[in-house]
C-alpha positions in Angstrom: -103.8 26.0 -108.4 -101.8 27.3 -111.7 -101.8 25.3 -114.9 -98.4 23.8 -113.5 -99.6 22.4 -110.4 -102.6 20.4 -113.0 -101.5 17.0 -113.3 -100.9 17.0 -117.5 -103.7 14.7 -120.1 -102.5 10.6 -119.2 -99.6 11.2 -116.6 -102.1 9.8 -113.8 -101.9 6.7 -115.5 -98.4 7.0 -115.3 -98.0 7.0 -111.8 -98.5 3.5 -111.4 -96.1 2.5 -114.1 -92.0 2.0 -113.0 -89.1 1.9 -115.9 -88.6 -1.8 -116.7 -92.1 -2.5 -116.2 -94.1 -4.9 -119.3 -97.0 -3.1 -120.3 -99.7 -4.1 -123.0 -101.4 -2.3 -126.2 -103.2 -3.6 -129.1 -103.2 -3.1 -132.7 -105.5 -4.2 -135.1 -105.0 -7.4 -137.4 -106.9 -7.7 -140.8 -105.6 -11.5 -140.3 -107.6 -11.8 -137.5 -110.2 -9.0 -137.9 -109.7 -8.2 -134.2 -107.5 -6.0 -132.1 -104.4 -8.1 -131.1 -102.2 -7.7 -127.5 -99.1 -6.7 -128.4 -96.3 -6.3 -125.0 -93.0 -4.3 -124.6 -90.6 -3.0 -121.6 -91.5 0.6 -120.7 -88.3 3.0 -121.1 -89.1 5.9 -119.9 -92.2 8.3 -119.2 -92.7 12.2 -120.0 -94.6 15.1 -120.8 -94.4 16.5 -124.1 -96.4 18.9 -126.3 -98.4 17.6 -128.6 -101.2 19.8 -130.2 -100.6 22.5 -127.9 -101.6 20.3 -124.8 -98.9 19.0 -122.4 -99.4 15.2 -122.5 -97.7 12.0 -120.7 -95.6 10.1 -123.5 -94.4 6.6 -123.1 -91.7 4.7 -125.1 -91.9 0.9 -125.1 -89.2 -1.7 -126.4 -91.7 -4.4 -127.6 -90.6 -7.4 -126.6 -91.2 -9.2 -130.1 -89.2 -6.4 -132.0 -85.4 -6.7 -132.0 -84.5 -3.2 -132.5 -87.8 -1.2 -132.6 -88.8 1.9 -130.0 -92.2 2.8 -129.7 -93.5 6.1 -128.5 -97.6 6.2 -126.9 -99.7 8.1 -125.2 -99.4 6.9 -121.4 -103.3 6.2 -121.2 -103.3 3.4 -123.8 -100.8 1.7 -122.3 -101.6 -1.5 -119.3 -100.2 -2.5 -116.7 -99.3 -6.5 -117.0 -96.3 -6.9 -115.0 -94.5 -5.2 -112.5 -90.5 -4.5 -112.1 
């Protein structure tokens, strides 16, 4: 097996993620002193350098943000909803 053929840091993860699905993170809130769910539509999925690792790279449209984009790291994300 070559270093191509490894599946790359978060992309397993991935696999069970489909564009359009809603996917959950969490951020923290000094209001609430806790970490807080925050949701968005997954756009798209891919492997990028980052540190000199190939990684999986997810960007979100959260669903409470008009006209934001969000990029994360495929493992943080969750699976709440399927397309």
């Amino acid at each position: 097996m070559t270093i191509s053929d490894k599946k790359k840091f978060g992309e397993l993860t991935g696999e069970n993620f489909e564009i359009g699905d809603i996917v959950e993170w969490t951020t923290w809130s000094e209001q609430y002193n806790d970490w807080v769910p925050q949701y968005g539509v997954l756009l798209s999925i891919e492997n990028q350098i980052k540190a000199n690792r190939i990684i999986s790279v997810s960007k979100v449209k959260p669903i409470n943000e008009q006209h934001a984009e969000l990029e994360f790291f495929t493992l943080t994300l969750k699976l709440v909803n399927k397309l």
